[in-house]
N, CA and C atoms as a LAMMPS dump frame, in Angstrom:
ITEM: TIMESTEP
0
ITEM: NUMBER OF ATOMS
546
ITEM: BOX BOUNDS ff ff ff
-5.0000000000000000e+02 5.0000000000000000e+02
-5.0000000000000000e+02 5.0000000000000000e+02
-5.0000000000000000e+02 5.0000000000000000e+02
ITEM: ATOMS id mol type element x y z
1 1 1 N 0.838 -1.189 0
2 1 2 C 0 0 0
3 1 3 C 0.883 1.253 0
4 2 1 N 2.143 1.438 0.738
5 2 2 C 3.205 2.279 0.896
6 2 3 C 3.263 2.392 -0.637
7 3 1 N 3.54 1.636 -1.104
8 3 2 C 3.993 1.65 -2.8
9 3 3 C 3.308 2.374 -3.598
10 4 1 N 1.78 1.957 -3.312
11 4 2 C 0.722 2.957 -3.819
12 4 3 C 0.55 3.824 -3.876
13 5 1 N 0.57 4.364 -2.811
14 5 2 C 0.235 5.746 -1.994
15 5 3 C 1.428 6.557 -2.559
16 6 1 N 2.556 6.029 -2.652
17 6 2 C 3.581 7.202 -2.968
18 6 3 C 3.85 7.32 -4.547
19 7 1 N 3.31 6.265 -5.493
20 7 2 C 3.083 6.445 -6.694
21 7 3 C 1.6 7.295 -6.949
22 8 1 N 0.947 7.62 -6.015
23 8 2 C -0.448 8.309 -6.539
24 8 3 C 0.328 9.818 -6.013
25 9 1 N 0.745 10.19 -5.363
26 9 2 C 1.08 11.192 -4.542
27 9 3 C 2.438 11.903 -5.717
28 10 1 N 3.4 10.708 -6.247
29 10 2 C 3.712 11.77 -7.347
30 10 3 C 3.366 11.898 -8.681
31 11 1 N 2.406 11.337 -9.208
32 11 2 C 1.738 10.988 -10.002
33 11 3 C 0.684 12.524 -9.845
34 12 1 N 0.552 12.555 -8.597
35 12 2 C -0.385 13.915 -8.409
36 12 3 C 0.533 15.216 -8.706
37 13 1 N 1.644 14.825 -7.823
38 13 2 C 2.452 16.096 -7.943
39 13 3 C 3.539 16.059 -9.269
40 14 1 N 3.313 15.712 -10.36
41 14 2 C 4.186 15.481 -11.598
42 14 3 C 3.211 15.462 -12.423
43 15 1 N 1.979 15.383 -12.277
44 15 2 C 0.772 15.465 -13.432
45 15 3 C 0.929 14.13 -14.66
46 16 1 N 1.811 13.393 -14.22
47 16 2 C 2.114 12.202 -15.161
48 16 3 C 0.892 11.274 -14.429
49 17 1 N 0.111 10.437 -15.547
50 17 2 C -0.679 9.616 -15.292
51 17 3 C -0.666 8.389 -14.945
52 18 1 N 0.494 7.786 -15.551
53 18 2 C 0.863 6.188 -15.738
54 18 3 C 1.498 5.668 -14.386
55 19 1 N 2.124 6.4 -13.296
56 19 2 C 1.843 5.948 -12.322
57 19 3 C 1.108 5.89 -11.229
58 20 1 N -0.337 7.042 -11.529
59 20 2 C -1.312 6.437 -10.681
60 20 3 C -2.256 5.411 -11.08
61 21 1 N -2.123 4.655 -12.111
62 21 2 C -2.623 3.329 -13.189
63 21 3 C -1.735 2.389 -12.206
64 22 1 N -0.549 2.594 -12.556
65 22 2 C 0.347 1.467 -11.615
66 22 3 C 0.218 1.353 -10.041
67 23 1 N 0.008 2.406 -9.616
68 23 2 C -0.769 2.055 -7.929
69 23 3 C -1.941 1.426 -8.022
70 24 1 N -3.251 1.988 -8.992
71 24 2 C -4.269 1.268 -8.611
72 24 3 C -3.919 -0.328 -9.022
73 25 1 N -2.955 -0.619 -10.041
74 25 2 C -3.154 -2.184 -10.233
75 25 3 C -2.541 -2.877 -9.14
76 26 1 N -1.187 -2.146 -8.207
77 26 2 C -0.646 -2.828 -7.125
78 26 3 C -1.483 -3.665 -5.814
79 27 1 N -1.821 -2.804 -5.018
80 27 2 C -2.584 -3.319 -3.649
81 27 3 C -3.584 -4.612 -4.786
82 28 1 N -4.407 -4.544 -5.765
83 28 2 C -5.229 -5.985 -5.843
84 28 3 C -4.375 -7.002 -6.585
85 29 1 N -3.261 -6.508 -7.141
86 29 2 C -2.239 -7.661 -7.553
87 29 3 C -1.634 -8.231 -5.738
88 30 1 N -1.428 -7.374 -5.22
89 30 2 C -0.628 -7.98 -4.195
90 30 3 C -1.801 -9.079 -3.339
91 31 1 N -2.939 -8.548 -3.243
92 31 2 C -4.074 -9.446 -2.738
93 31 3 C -4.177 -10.633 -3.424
94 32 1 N -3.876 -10.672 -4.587
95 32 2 C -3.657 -12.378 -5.272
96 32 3 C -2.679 -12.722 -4.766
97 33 1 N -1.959 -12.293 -4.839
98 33 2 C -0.242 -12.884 -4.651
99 33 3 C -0.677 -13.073 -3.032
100 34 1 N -0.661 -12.716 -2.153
101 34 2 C -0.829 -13.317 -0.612
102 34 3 C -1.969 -14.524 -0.567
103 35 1 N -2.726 -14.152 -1.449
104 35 2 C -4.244 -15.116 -1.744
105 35 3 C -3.086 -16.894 -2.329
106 36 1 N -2.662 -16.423 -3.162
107 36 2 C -1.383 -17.67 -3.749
108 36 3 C -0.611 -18.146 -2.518
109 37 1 N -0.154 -17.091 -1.741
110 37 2 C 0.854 -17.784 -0.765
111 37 3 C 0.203 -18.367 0.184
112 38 1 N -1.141 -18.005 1.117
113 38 2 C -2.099 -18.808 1.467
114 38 3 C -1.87 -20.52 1.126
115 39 1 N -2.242 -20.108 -0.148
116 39 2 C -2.998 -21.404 -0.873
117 39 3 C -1.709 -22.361 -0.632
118 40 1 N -0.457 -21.708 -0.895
119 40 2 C 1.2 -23.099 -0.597
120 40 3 C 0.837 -22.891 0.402
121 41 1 N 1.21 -22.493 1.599
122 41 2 C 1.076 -22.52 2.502
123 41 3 C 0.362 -23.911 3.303
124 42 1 N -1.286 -23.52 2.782
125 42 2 C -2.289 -24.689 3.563
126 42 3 C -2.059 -25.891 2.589
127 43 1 N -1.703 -26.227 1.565
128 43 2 C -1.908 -27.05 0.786
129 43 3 C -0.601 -27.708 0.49
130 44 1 N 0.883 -26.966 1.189
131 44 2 C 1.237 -27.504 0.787
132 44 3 C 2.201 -27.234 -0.301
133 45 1 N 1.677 -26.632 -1.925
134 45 2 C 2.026 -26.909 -2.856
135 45 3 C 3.094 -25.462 -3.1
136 46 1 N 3.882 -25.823 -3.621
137 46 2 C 4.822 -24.623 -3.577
138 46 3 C 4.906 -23.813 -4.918
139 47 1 N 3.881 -23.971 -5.616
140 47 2 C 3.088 -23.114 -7.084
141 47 3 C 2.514 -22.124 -6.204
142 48 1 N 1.915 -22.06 -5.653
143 48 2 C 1.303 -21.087 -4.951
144 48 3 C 2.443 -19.974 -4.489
145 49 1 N 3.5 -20.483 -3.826
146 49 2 C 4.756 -19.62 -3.758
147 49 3 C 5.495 -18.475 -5.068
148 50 1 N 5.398 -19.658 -5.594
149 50 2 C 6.226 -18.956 -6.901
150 50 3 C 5.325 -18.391 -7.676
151 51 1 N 4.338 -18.197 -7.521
152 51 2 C 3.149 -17.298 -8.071
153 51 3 C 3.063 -16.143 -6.966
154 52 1 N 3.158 -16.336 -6.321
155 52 2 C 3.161 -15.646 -5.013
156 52 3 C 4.583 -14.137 -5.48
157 53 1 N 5.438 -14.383 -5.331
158 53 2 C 6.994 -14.123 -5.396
159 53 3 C 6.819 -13.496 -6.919
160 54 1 N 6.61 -13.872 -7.786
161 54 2 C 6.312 -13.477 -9.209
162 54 3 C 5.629 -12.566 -9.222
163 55 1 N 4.216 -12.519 -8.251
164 55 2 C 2.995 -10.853 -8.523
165 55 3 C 3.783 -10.364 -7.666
166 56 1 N 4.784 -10.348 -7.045
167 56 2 C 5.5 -9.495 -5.82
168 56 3 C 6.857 -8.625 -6.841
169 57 1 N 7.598 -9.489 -7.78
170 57 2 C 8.335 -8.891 -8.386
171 57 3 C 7.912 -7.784 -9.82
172 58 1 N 6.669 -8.319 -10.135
173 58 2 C 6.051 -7.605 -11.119
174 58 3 C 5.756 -6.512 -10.382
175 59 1 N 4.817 -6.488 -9.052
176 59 2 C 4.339 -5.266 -8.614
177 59 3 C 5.8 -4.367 -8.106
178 60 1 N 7.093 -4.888 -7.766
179 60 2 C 7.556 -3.702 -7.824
180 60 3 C 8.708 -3.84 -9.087
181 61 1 N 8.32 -3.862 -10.048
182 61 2 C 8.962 -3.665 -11.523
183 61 3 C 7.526 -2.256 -11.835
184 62 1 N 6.598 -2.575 -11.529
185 62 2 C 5.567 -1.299 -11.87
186 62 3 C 6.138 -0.34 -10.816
187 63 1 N 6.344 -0.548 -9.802
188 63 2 C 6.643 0.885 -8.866
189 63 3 C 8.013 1.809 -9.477
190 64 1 N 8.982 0.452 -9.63
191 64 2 C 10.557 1.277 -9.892
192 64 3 C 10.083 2.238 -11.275
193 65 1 N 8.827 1.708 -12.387
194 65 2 C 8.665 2.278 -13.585
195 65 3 C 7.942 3.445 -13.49
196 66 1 N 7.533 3.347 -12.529
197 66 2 C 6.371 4.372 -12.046
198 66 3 C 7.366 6.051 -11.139
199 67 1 N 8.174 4.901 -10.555
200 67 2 C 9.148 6.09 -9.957
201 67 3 C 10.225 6.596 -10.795
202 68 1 N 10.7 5.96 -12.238
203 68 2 C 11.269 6.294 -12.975
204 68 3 C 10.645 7.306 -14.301
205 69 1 N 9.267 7.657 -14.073
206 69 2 C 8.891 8.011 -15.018
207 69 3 C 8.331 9.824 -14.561
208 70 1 N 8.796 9.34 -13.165
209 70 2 C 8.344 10.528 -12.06
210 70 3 C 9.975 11.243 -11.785
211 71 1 N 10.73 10.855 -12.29
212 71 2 C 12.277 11.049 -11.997
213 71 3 C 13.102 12.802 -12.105
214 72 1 N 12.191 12.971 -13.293
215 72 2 C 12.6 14.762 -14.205
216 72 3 C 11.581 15.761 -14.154
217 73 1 N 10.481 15.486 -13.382
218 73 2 C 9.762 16.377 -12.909
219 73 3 C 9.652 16.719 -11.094
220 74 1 N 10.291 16.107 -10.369
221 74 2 C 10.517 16.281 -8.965
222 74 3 C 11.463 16.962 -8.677
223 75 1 N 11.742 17.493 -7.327
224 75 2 C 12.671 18.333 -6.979
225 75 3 C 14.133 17.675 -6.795
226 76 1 N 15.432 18.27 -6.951
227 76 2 C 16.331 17.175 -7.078
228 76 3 C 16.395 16.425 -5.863
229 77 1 N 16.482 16.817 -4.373
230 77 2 C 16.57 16.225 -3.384
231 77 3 C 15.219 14.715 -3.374
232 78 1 N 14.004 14.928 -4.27
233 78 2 C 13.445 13.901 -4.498
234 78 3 C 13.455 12.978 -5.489
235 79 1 N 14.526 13.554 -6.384
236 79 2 C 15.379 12.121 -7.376
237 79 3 C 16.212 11.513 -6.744
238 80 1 N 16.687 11.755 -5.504
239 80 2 C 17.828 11.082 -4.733
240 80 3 C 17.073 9.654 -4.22
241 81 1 N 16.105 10.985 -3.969
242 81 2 C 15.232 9.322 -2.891
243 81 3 C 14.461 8.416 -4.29
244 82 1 N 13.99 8.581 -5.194
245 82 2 C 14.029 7.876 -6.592
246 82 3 C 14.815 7.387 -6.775
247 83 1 N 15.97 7.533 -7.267
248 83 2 C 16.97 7.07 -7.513
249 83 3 C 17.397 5.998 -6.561
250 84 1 N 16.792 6.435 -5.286
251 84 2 C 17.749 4.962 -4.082
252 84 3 C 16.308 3.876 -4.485
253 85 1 N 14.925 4.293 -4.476
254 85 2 C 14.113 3.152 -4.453
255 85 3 C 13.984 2.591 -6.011
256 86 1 N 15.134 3.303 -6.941
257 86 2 C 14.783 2.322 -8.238
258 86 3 C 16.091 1.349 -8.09
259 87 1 N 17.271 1.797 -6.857
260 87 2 C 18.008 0.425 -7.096
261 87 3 C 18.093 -0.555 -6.034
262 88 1 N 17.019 -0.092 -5.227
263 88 2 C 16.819 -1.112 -4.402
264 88 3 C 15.419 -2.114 -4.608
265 89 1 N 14.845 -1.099 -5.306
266 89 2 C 13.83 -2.315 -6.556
267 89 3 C 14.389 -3.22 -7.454
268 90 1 N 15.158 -2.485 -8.038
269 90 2 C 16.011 -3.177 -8.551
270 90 3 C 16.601 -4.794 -8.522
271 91 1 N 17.475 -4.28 -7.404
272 91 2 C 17.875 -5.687 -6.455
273 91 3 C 17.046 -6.551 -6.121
274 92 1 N 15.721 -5.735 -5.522
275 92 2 C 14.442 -6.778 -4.713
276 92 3 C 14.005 -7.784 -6.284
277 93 1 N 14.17 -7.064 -7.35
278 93 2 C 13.131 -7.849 -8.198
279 93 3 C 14.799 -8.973 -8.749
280 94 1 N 15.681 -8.365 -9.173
281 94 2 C 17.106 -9.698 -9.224
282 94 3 C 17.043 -10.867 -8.19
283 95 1 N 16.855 -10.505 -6.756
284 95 2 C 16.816 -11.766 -5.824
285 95 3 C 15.445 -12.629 -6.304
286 96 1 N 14.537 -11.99 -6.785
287 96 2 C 13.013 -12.644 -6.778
288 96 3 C 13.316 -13.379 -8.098
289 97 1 N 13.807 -12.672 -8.905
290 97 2 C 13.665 -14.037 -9.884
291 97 3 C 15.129 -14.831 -10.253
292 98 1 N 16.002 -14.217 -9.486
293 98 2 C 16.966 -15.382 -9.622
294 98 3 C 17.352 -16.716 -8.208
295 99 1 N 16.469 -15.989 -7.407
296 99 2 C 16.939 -16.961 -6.335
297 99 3 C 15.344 -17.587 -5.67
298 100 1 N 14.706 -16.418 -5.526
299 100 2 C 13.206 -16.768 -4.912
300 100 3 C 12.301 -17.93 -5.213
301 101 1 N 11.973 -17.09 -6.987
302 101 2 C 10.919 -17.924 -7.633
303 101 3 C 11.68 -18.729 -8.243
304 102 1 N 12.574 -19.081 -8.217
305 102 2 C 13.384 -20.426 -8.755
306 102 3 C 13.331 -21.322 -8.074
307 103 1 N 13.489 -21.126 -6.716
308 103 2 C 13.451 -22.031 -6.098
309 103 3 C 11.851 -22.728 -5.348
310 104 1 N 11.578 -21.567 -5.564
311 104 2 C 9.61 -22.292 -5.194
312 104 3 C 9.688 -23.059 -6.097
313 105 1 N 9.452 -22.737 -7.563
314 105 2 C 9.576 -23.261 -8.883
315 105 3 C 10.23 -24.788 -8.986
316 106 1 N 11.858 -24.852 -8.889
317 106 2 C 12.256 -25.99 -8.281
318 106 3 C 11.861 -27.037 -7.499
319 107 1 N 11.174 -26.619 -5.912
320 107 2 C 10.608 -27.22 -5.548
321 107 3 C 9.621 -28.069 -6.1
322 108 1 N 8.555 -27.033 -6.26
323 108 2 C 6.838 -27.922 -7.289
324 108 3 C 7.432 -28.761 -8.072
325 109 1 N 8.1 -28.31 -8.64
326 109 2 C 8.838 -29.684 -10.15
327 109 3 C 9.145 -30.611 -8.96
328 110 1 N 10.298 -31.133 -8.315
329 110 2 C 10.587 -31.78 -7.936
330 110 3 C 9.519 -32.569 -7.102
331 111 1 N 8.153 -31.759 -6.33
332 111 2 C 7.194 -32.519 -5.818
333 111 3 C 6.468 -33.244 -6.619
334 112 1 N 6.331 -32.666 -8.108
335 112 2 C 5.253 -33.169 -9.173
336 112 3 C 6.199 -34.621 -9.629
337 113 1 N 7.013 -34.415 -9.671
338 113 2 C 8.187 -35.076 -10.307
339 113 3 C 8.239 -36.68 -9.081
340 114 1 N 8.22 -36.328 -8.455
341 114 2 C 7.962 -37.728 -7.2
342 114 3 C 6.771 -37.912 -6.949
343 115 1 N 5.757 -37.345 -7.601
344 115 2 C 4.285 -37.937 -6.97
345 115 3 C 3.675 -37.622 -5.645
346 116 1 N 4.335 -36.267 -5.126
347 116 2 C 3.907 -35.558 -4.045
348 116 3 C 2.517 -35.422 -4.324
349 117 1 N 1.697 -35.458 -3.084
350 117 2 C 0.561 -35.297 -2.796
351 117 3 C 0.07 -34.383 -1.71
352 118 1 N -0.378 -33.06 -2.341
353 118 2 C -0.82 -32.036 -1.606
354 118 3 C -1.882 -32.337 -0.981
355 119 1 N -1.768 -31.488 0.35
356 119 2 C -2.966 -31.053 0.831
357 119 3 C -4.108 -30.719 0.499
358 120 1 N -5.53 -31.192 0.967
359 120 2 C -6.452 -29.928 0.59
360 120 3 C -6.377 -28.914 1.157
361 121 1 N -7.026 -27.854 0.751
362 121 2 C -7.706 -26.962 1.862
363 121 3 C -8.184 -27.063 3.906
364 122 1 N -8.896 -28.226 3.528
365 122 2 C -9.445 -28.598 4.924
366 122 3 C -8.074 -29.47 5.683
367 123 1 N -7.291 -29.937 4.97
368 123 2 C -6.005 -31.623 5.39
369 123 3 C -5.282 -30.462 5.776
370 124 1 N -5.002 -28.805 4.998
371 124 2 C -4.154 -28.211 5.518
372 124 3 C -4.264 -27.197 6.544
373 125 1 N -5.526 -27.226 6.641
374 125 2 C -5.699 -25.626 8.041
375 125 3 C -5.787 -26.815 9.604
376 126 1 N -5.888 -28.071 9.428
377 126 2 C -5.963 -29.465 10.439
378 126 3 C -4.078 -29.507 10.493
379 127 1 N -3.055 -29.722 9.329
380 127 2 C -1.921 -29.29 9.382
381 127 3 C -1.109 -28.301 10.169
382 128 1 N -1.777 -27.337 9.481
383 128 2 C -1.009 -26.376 10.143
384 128 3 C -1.346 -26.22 11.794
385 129 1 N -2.355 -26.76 12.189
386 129 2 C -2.225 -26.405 13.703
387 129 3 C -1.283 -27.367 14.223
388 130 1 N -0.851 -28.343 13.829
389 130 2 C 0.079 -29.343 14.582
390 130 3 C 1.917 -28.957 14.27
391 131 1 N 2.131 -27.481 13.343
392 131 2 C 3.503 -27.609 13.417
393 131 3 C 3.789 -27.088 14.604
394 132 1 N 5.221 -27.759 14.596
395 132 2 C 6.212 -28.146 15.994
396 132 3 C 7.308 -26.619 15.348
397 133 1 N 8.091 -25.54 16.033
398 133 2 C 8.669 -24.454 15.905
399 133 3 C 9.961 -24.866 16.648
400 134 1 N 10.831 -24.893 15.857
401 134 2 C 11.99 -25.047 15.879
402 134 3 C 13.035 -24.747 15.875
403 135 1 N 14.54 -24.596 16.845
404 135 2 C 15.341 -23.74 16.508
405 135 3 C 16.651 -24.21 15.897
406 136 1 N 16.434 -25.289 15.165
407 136 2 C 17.313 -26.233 14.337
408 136 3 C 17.808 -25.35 13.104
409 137 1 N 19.277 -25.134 12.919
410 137 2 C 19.581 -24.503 11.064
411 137 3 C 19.297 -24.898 10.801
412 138 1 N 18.705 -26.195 10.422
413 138 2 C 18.625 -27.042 9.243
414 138 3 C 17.237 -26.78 8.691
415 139 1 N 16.615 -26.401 9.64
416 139 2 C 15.257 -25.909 9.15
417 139 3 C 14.841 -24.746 9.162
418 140 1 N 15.837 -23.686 9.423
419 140 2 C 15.604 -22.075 9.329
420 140 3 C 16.724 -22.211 7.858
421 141 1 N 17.437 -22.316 7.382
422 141 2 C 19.028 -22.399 6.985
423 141 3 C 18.408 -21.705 5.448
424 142 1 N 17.21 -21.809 4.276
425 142 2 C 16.542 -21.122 3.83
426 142 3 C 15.856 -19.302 4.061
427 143 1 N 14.851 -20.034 5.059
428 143 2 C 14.153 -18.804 5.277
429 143 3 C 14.9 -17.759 5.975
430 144 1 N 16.475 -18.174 6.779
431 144 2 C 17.046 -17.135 6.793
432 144 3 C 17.545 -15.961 5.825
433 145 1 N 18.039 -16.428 5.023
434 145 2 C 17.955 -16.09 3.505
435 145 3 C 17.081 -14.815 3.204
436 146 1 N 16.092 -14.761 3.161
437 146 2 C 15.021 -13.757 2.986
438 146 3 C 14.379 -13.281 4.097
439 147 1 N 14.429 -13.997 5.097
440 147 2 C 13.817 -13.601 6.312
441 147 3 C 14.709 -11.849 6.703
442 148 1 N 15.691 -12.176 7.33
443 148 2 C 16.563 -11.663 7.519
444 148 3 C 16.694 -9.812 6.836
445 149 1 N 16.94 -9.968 5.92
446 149 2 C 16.413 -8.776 5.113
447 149 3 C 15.092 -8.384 5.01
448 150 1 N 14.13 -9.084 5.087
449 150 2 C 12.857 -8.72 5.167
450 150 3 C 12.818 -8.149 6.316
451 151 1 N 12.666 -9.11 7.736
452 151 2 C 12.316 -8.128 8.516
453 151 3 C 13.518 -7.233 9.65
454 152 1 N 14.549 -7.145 8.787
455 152 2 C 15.014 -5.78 8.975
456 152 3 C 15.35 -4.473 8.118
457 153 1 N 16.089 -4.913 7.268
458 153 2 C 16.317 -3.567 5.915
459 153 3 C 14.688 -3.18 5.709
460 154 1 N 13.734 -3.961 5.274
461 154 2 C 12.432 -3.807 4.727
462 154 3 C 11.672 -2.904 5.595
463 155 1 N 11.596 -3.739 6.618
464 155 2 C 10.968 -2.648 7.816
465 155 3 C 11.401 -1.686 7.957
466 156 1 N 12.861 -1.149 8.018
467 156 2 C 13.37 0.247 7.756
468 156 3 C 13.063 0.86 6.909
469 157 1 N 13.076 0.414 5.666
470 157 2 C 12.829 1.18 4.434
471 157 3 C 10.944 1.653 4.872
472 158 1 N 10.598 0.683 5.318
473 158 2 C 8.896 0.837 5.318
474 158 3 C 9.014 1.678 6.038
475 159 1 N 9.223 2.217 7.15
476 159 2 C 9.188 3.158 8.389
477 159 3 C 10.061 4.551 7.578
478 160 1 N 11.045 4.639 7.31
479 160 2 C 11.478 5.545 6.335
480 160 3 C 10.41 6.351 5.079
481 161 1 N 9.684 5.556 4.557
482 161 2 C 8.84 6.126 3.921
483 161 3 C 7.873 6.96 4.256
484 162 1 N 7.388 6.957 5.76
485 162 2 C 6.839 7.949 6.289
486 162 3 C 7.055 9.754 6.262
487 163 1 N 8.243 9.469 6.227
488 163 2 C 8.846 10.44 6.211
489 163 3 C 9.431 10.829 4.981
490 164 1 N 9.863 10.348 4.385
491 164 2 C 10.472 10.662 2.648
492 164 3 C 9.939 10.261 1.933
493 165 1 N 10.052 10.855 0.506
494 165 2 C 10.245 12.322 0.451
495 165 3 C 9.885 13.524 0.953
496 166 1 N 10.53 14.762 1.235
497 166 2 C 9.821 15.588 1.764
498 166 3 C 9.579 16.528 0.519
499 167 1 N 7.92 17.027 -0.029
500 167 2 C 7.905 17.887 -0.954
501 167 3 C 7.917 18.765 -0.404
502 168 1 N 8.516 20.033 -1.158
503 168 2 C 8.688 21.748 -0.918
504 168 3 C 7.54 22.226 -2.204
505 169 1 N 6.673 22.992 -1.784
506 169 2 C 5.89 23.87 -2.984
507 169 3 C 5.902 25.371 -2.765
508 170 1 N 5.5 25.94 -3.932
509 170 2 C 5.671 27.457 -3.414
510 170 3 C 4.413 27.995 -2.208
511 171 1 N 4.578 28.008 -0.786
512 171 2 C 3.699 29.005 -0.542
513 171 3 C 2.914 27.513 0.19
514 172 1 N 3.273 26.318 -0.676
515 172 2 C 3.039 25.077 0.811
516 172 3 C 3.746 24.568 1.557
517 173 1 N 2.722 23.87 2.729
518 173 2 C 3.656 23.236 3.821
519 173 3 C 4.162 21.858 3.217
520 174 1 N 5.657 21.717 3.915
521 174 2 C 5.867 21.196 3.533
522 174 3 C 5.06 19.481 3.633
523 175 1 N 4.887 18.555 2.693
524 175 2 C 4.219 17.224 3.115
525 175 3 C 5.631 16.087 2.918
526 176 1 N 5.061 15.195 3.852
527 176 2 C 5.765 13.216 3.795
528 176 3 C 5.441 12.827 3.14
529 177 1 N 5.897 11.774 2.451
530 177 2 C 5.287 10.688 1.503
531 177 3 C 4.01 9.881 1.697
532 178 1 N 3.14 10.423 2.864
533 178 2 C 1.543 9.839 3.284
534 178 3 C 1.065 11.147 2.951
535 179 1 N 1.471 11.932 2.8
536 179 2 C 0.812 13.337 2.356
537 179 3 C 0.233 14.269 3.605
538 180 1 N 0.998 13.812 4.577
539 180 2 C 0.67 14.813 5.741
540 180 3 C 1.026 15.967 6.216
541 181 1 N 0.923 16.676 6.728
542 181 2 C 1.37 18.21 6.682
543 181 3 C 2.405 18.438 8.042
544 182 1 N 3.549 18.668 7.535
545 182 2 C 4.595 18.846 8.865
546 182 3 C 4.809 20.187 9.131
């Protein structure tokens, strides 16, 4: 939604259209994509992942395009902060499809490939109440991987956005990237 909000906001303040198109398609792409990760999740099947990871790298391939198209009409101190979230989009969408969705991807093959047998719906919400939480590498030794950066760099960056960019207008106060008045 952060993503949104700050593509409608310069989209407002740059009079360019095409990235408030790309916010409205974000937040209900991302609602599939969590709707997908759900679905691996209870079931099991790790298509749901890599579908998952895929509407996640598309939706921010629309933001970095959206913030790149917003780049020569902002103030320079707000191409800086452009400029940092198109190469850290950047990166986010390189890890997603060279390491992420490859490996969900990988997985499913290899389950389809042995005759794995998913969950239903109902076999998996009865599942999931019985996992056991563990503090074994061998079973974090992955999700550290992404975990790790997620919930720290990410959360920074998310909490950072509150606050940046700061627009200057003639004769307005100045606003944050939620559009609030400081």
């Amino acid at each position: 939604i952060q993503w949104a909000l700050l593509l409608l906001l310069l989209s407002k303040r740059t009079g360019i259209r095409t990235p408030a198109i790309f916010a409205w398609m974000i937040v209900p792409l991302i609602v599939i994509a969590e709707i997908a990760s759900w679905y691996g999740v209870v079931t099991t099947n790790n298509l749901g992942h890599a579908i998952e990871e895929s509407i996640w790298a598309f939706c921010a391939l629309l933001f970095i395009v959206g913030l790149g198209l917003c780049y020569k009409k902002v103030e320079p101190h707000v191409r800086r902060f452009i400029f940092l979230g198109i190469g850290l989009g950047t990166a986010y969408i390189a890890f997603m499809v060279t390491v992420d969705v490859p490996t969900y991807f990988s997985r499913w093959r290899a389950d389809e490939a042995s005759g794995y047998t998913y969950f239903t719906i109902a076999e998996g919400l009865q599942d999931i109440q019985r996992i056991v939480v563990t503090g074994r590498w061998e079973d974090w030794q992955y999700a550290m991987v992404w975990q790790t950066p997620y919930f720290s760099l990410a959360v920074w960056v998310s909490l950072l956005l509150i606050f940046f960019p700061r627009f200057a207008g003639s004769g307005e106060k100045t606003k944050n990237a939620s559009g609030m008045d400081e």
